[in-house]
C-alpha positions as a Markdown table, in Angstrom:
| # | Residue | x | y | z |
|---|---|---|---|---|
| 1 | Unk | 14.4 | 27.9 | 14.7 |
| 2 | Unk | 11.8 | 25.5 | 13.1 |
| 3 | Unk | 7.9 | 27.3 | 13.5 |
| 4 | Unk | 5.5 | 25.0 | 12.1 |
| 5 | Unk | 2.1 | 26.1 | 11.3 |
| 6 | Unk | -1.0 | 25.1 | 13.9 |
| 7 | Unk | -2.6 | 23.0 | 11.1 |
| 8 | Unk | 0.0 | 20.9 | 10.8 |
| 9 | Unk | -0.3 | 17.1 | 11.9 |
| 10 | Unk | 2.8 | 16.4 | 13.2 |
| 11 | Unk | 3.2 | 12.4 | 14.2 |
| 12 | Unk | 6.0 | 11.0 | 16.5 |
| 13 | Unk | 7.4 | 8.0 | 15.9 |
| 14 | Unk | 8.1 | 6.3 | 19.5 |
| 15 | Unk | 11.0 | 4.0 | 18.6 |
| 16 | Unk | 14.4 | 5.2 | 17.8 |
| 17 | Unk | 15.5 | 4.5 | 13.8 |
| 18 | Unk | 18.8 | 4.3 | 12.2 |
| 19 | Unk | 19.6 | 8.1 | 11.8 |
| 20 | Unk | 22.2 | 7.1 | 8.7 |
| 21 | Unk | 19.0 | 7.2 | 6.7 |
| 22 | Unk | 18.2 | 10.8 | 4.9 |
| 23 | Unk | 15.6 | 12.1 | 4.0 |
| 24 | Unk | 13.8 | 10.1 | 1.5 |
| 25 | Unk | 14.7 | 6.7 | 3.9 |
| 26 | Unk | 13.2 | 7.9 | 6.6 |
| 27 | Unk | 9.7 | 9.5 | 4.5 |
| 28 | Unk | 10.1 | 5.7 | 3.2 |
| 29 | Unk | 10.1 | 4.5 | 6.7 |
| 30 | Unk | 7.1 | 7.2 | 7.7 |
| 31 | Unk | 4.8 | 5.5 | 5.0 |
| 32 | Unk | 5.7 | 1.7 | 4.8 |
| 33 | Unk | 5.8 | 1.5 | 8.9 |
| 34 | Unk | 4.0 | 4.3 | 10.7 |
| 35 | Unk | 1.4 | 4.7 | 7.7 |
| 36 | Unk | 2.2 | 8.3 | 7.4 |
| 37 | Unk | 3.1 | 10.0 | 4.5 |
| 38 | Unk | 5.5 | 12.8 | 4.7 |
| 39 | Unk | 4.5 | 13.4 | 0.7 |
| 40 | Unk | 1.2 | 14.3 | 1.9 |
| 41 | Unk | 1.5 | 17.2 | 4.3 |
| 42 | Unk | 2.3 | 15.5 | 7.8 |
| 43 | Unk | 5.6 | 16.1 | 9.7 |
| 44 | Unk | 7.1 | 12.9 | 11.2 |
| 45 | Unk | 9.1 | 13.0 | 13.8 |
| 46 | Unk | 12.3 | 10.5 | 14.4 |
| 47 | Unk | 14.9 | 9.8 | 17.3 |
| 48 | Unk | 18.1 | 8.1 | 17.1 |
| 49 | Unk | 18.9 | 5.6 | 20.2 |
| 50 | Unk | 20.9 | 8.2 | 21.9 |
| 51 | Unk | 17.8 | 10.7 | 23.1 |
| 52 | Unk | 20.6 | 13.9 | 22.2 |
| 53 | Unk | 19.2 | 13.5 | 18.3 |
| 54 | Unk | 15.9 | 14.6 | 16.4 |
| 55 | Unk | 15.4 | 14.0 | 12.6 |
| 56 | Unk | 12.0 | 15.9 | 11.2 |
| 57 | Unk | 10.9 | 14.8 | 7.8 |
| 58 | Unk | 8.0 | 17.0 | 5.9 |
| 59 | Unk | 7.1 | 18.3 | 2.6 |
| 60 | Unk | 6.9 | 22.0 | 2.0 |
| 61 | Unk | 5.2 | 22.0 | -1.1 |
| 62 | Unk | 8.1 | 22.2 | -3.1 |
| 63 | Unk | 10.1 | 19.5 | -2.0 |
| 64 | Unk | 11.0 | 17.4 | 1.2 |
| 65 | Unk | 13.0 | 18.8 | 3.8 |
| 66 | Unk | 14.6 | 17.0 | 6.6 |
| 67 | Unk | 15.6 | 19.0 | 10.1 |
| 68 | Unk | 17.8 | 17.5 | 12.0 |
| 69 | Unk | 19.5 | 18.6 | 15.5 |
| 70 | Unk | 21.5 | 17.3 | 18.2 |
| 71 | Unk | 21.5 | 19.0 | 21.6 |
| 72 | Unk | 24.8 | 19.5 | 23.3 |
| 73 | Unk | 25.0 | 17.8 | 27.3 |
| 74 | Unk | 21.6 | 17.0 | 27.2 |
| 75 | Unk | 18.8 | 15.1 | 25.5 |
| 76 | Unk | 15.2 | 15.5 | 24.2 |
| 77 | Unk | 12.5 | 14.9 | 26.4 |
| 78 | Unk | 10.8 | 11.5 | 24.4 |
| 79 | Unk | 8.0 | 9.7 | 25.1 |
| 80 | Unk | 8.0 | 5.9 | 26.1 |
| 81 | Unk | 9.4 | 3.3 | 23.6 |
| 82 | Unk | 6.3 | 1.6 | 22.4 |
| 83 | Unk | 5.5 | 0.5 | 18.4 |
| 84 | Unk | 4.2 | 2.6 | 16.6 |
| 85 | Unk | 3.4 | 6.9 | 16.6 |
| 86 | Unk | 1.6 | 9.5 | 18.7 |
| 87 | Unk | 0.5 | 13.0 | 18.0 |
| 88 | Unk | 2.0 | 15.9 | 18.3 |
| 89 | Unk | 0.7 | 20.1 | 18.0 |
| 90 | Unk | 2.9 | 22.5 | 16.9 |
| 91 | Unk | 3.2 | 24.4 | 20.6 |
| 92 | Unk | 4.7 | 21.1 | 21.7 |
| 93 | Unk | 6.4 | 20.3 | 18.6 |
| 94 | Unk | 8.3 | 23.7 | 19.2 |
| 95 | Unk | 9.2 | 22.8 | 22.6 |
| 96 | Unk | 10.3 | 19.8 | 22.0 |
| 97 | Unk | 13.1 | 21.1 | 19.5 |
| 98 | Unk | 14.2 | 23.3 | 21.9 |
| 99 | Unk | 15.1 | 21.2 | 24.2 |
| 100 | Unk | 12.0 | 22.0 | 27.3 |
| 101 | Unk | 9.7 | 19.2 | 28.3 |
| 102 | Unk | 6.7 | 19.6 | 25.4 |
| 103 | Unk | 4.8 | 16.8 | 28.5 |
| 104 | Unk | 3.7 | 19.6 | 30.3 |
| 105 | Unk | 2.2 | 21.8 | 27.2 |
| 106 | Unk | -1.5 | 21.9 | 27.4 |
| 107 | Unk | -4.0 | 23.1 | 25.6 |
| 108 | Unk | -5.5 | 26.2 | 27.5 |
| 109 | Unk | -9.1 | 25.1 | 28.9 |
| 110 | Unk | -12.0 | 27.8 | 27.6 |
| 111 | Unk | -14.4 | 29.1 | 30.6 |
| 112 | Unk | -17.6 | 27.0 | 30.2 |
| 113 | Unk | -20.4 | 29.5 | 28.7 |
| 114 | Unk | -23.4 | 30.3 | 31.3 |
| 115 | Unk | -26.9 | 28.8 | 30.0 |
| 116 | Unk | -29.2 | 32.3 | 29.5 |
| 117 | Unk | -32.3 | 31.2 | 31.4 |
């Protein structure tokens, strides 16, 4: 179960990678490509061709740590193959590893405050 904090800016990268890489490749990868450094307290989110694979790349403050899952007879829900990244909260982040369709997370809308006359 990965539970990332709110204040983390998580960043998705939209086309799939080579998932041979490890963890350093892939932080490598984050920085030279996307412009995101996993060094520096951002998440970065891969997927391999087949959408059944996630690799998560982040540092904890102590070292880098890479989470990686595959989900059996099904895949991730993954938004469109374009260059480059797109953000991600942590609600949809959540989803998203466990397998529900993070599309359809929104944040909740606040009631408009009446104007005292």
């Amino acid at each position: 179960m990965l539970t990332p904090p709110a204040s983390l800016m998580i960043y998705v990268a939209t086309q799939p990678v080579d998932f041979r890489k490890g963890a350093e490749g892939l932080a490598l990868l984050a920085k030279e490509t996307l412009g995101h450094d996993p060094m520096k307290g951002v998440a970065v989110v891969f997927r391999a061709k087949r959408a059944d694979r996630v690799k998560i790349v982040v540092w904890d403050g102590s070292g880098l740590v890479m989470y990686w899952k595959r989900l059996d007879g099904s895949g991730f829900k993954w938004p469109p193959i374009v260059a480059g990244v797109m953000r991600m909260n942590a609600a949809q982040l959540s989803a998203l590893v466990a397998g529900m369709d993070w599309t359809r997370m929104h944040a909740p809308r606040s009631p408009q405050q009446k104007a005292l006359a």
